[in-house]
VOKOL-694119 format. One record per residue (C-alpha): residue in three letters; x, y, z. Coordinates in steps of 0.1 Angstrom, whole numbers, padded with zeros to 4 digits, always signed. Example, Ala and Ser with C-alpha at 12.3 -4.5 7.8 and 13.67 -1.06 7.14 Angstrom:
ALA+0123-0045+0078
SER+0137-0011+0071
// end
This chain:
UNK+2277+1550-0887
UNK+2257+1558-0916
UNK+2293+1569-0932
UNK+2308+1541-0926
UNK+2282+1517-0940
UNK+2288+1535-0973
UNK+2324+1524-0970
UNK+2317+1493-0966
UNK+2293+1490-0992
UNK+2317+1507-1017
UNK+2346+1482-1006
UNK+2323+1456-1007
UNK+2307+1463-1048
UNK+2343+1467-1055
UNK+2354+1432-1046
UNK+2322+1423-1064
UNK+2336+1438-1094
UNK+2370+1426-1095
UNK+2368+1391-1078
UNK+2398+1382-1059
UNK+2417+1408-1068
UNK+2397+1433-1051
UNK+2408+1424-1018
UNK+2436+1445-1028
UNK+2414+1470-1024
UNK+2406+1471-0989
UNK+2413+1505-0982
UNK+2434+1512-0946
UNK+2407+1541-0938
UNK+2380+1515-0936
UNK+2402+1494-0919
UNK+2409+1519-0894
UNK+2373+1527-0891
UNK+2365+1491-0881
UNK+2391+1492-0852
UNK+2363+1514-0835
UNK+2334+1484-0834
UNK+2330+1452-0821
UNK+2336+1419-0848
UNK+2300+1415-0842
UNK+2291+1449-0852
UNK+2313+1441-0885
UNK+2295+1410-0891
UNK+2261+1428-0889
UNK+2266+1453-0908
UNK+2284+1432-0938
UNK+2247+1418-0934
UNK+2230+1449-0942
UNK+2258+1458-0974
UNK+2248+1423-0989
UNK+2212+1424-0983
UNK+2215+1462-1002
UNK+2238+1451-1031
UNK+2216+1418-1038
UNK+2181+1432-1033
UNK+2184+1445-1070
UNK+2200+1414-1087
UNK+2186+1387-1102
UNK+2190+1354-1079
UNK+2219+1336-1097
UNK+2240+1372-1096
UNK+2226+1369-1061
UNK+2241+1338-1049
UNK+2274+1348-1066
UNK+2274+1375-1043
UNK+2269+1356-1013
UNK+2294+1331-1018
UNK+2320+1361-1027
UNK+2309+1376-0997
UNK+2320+1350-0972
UNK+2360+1352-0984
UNK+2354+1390-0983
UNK+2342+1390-0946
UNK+2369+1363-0935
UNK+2398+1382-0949
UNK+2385+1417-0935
UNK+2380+1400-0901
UNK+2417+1383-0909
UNK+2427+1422-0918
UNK+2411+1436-0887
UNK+2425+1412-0863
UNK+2462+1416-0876
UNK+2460+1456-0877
UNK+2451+1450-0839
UNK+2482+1423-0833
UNK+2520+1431-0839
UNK+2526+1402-0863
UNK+2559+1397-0881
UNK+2555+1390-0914
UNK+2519+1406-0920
UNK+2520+1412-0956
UNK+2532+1375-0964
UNK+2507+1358-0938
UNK+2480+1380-0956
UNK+2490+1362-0989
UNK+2488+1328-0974
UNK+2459+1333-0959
UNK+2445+1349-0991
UNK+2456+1318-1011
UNK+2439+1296-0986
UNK+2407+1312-0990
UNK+2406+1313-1023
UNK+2412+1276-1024
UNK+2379+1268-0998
UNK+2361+1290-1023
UNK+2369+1273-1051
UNK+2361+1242-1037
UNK+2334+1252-1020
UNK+2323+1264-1057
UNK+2330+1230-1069
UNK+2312+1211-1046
UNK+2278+1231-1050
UNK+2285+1228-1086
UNK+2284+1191-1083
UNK+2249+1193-1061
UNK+2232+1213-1082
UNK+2240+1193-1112
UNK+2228+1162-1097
UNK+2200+1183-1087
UNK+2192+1193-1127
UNK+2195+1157-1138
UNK+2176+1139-1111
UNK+2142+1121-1130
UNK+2124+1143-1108
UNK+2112+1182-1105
UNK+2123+1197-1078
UNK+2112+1228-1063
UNK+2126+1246-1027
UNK+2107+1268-1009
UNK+2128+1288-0981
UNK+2117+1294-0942
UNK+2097+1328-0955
UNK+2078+1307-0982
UNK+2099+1323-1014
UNK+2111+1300-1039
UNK+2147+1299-1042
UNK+2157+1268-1061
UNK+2142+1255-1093
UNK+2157+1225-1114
UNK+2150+1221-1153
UNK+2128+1193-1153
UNK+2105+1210-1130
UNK+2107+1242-1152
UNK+2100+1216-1185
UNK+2071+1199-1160
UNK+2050+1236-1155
UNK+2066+1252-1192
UNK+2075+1281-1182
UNK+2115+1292-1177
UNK+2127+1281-1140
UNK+2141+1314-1140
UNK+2111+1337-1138
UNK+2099+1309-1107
UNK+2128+1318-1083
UNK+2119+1345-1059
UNK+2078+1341-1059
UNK+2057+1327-1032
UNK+2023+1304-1030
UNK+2006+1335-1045
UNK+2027+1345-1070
UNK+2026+1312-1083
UNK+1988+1312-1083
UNK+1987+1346-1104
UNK+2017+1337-1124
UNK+2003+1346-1160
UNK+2028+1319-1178
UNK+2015+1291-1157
UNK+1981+1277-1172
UNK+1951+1275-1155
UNK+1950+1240-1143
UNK+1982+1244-1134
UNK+1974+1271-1114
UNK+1943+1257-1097
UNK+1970+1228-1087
UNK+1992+1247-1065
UNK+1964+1259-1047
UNK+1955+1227-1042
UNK+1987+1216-1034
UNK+1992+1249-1016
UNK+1962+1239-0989
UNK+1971+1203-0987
UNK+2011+1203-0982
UNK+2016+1233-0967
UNK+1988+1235-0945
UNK+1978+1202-0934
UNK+2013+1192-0939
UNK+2009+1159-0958
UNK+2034+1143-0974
UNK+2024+1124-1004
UNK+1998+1137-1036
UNK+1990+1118-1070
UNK+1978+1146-1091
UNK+1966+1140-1129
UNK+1967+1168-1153
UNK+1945+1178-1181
UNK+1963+1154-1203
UNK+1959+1121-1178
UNK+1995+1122-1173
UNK+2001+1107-1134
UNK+2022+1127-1112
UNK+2037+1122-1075
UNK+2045+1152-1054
UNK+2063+1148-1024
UNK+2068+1174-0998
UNK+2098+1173-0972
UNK+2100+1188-0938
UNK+2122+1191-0909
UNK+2150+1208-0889
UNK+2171+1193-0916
UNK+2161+1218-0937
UNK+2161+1246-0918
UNK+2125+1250-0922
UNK+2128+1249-0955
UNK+2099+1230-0977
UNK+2115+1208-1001
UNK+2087+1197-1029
UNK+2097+1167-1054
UNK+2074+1160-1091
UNK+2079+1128-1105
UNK+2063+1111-1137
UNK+2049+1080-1128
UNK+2023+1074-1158
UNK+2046+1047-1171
UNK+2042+1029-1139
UNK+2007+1035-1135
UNK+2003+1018-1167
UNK+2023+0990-1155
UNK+2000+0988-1125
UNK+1966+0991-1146
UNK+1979+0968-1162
UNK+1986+0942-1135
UNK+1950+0951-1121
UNK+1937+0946-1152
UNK+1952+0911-1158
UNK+1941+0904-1123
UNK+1905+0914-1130
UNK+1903+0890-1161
UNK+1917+0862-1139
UNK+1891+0865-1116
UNK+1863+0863-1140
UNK+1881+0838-1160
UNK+1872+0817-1126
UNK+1844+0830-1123
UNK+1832+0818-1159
UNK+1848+0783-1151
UNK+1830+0779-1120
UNK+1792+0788-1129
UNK+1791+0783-1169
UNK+1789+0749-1167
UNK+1759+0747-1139
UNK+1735+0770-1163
UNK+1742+0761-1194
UNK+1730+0723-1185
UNK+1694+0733-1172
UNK+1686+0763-1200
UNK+1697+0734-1227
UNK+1670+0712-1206
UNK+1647+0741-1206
UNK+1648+0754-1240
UNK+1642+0716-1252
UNK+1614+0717-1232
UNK+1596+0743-1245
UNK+1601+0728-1280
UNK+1583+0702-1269
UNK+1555+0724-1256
UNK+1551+0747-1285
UNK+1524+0728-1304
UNK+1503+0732-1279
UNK+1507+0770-1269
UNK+1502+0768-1305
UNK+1466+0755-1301
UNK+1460+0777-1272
UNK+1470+0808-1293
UNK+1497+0810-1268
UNK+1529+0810-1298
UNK+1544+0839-1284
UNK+1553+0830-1254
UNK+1571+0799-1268
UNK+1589+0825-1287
UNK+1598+0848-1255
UNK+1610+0820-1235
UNK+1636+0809-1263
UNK+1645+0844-1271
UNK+1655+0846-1235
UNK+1675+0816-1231
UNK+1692+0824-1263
UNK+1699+0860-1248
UNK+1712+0837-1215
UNK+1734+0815-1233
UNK+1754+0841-1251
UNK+1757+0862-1219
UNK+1774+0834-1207
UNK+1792+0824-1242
UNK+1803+0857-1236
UNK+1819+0847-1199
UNK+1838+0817-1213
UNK+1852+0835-1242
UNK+1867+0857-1211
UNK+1886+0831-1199
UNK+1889+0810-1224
UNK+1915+0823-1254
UNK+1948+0809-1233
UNK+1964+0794-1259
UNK+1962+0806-1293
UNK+1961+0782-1324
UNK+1982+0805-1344
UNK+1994+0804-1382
UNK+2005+0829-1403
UNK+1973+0845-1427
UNK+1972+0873-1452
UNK+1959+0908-1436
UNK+1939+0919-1464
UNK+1915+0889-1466
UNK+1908+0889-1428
UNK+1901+0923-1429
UNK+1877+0924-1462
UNK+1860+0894-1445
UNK+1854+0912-1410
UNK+1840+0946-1432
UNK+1815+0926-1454
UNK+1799+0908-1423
UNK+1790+0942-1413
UNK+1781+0961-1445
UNK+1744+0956-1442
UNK+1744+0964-1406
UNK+1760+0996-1412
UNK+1736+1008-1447
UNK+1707+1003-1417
UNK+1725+1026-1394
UNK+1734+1050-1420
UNK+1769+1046-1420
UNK+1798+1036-1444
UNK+1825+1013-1435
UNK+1859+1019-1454
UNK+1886+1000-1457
UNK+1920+1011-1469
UNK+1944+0996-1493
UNK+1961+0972-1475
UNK+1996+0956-1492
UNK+1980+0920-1504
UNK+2019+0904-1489
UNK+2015+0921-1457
UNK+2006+0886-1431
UNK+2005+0882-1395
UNK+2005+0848-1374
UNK+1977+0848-1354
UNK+1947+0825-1347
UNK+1920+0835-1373
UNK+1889+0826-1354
UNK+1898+0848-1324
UNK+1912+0875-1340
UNK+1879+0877-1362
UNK+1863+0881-1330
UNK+1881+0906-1315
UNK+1877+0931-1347
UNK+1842+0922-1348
UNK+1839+0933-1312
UNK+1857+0966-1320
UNK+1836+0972-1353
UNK+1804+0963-1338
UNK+1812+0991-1309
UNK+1821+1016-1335
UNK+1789+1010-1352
UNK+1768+1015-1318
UNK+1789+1047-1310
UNK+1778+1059-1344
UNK+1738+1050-1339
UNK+1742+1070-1310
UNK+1755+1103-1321
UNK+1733+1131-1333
UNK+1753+1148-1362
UNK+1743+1153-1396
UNK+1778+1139-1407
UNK+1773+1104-1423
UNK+1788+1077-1402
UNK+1821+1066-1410
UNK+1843+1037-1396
UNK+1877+1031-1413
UNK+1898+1005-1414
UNK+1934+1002-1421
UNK+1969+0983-1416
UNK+2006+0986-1420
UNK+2036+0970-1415
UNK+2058+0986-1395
UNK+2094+0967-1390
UNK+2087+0930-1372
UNK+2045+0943-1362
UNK+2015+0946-1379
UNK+1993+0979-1369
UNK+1954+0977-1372
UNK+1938+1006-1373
UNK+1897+1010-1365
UNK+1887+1045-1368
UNK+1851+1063-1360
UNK+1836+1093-1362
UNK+1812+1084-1335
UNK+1802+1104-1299
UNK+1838+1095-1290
UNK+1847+1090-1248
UNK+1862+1110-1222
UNK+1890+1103-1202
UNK+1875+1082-1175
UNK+1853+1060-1201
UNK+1890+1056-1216
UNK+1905+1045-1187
UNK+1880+1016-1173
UNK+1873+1008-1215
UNK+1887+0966-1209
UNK+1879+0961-1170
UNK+1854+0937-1174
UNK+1821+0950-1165
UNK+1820+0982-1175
UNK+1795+0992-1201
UNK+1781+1025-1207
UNK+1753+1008-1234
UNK+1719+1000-1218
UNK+1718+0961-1228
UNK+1754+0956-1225
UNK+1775+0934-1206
UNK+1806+0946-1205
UNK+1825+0919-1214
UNK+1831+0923-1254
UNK+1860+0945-1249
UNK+1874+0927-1219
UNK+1880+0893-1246
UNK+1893+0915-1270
UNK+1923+0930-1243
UNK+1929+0891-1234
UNK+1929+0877-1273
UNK+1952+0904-1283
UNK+1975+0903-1250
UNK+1980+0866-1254
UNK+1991+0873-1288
UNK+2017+0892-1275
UNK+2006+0923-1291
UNK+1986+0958-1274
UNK+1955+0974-1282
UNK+1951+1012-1275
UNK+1927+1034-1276
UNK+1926+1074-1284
UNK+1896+1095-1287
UNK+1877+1127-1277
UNK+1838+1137-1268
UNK+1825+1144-1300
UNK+1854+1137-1325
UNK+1852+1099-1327
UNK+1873+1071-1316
UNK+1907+1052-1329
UNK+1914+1017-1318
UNK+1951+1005-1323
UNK+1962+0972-1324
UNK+1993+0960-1324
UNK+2008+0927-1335
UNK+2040+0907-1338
UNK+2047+0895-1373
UNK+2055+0860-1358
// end
């Protein structure tokens, strides 16, 4: 037996080797040696010649072989059966049947071609883990996704994923994640973020219709997610826009009532050497009425008085207000050379407000931060084609990613006597001027705001 596995072997390399043509090759002493074992002992042991030839090939070469391998075995078995059968005409129904098979195959070849290309161009990663756990299909995108070649992924496991040295280590510590979650508690759905906040959705399939195959699918969906933060957050300002509506108007009345009042009482805490409680009481209200100055403000920039203005003025303007501010904190404010033509149409009064919002935040990340680098907040803007791009730069403590993220929901504050609510107007002023703000910065390296506005 052993002798005749070598013949087939040989026979079978050879077809390898010369493609179609080698079924020329079928020599009549293996043929004869068949005639001794069953069609299922053939079958078996073509099994053990291609599981010997591809062992040492890499998997592409490997599936090559396999699809050869099926004409090879169904002209053998064609061979075997017609060497048992007196049929007229052997060597011409050997041809046709030849012919035939090389037709399936080549459109059998044509119609994996066409699924694995939609497979490479799908908007997705895709990765396809067989019954043993071994990876055996990789597309490109999912190769681009983890940056490493989708080559040198074909053929590992869970673990050699894990240990895979071209894989970083986030990356890493994700499919062991993923690893325990999908595989093991078999569920279906994950949102992973990587080290970049970039939103991903990995999908796992199972089933008989795989053949217990594990069919895992990466897709993109930071684009979305912004779409949807951006929904919430639009949602959010609604909510305290009624909010504002609903109980500004109740407080303000009596703290008017109260504060006037209080004037009226000061001459005699005066008498009673009392002043400074006069004084407390009014700083208070005062403090009351702009928290809640601040809450109508939220809700109330709707409808923009816009008309076109000169950048450079607005932006000297905003910079002086806060000049003396800034010497006191020991910081500088610059501001670039702006083109004196360069003009925007917006509503001056809340656009002022909005940079001043930004600036004064700037200025309270730089009181904050203990670094012998003087404070410095620039300021800049450019045209670029039909927008205007403001710039407001610091080289303050800076934010991490989740500060980043929940910067405009209204709110959120990460000062001590803050409200939360100076860059929640800002988002709303400069979305219903149809333009974006952004914001990019790192722990330690300061913070840029961009904002973005149409020329008209």
């Amino acid at each position: 037996m052993s002798e005749l596995r070598k013949q087939y072997l040989r026979a079978l390399t050879q077809y390898f080797e010369y493609g179609s043509s080698g079924s020329h090759h079928l020599g009549t002493s293996l043929l004869e040696a068949l005639q001794t074992i069953e069609p299922e002992e053939i079958i078996l042991l073509h099994e053990q010649s291609i599981h010997t030839i591809t062992a040492s090939v890499d998997p592409e070469e490997a599936l090559r072989c396999y699809r050869l391998s099926f004409v090879f075995l169904m002209e053998l078995l064609a061979h075997y059966r017609f060497k048992a059968q007196h049929i007229p005409n052997k060597e011409r129904v050997l041809e046709e049947l030849r012919s035939t098979l090389a037709k399936t195959h080549s459109s059998f070849q044509a119609v994996a071609s066409k699924y694995e290309n939609v497979l490479q161009h799908m908007d997705c990663g895709i990765v396809l883990f067989n019954s043993e756990g071994f990876v055996s299909f990789v597309n490109v995108l999912m190769g681009r996704f983890l940056g490493v070649p989708r080559k040198s992924l074909v053929g590992l496991d869970v673990p050699g994923l894990a240990s895979y040295t071209g894989l970083s280590r986030p990356f890493r510590k994700l499919v062991i994640k993923l690893h325990r979650e999908m595989f093991l508690y078999r569920l279906r759905f994950q949102e992973v973020i990587d080290e970049n906040g970039r939103h991903y959705l990995v999908t796992a399939t199972y089933g008989e219709e795989l053949d217990g195959d594990i069919l895992i699918s990466v897709k993109d969906v930071t684009e979305f997610k912004k779409i949807e933060q951006s929904a919430y957050q639009n949602d959010k300002l609604a909510m305290l826009g009624k909010i504002a509506a609903a109980i500004a108007h109740e407080i303000r009345n009596p703290l008017t009532s109260i504060r006037g009042f209080i004037q009226l009482l000061r001459p005699h805490l005066v008498q009673l050497g009392k002043e400074e409680y006069a004084k407390i009481v009014i700083d208070e209200i005062d403090r009351a009425n702009e928290i809640i100055y601040e809450f109508l403000n939220s809700s109330k920039p709707s409808t923009p008085d816009k008309q076109d203005i000169h950048v450079a003025p607005l932006l000297k303007e905003v910079k002086l207000l806060f000049e003396s501010e800034a010497i006191l904190k020991g910081c500088d404010i610059e501001l670039a050379e702006i083109d004196p033509a360069l003009t925007v149409c917006v509503d001056t009064k809340q656009m002022k407000q909005a940079l001043l919002n930004i600036i004064q935040n700037a200025l309270d990340a730089i009181g904050g931060t203990v670094c012998q680098e003087r404070g410095m907040i620039r300021i800049s803007a450019t045209g670029q084609a039909s927008q205007v791009i403001i710039s407001v730069q610091d080289n303050g403590s800076g934010m991490d990613f989740h500060t980043q993220s929940k910067l405009f929901d209204p709110f959120f504050t990460t000062k001590l006597d803050g409200t939360g609510l100076g860059l929640a107007v800002c988002y709303r002023i400069i979305k219903n001027h149809g333009g974006h703000i952004q914001v990019d910065s790192d722990i330690g390296l300061g913070t840029r705001f961009k904002i973005t506005l149409p020329l008209c």
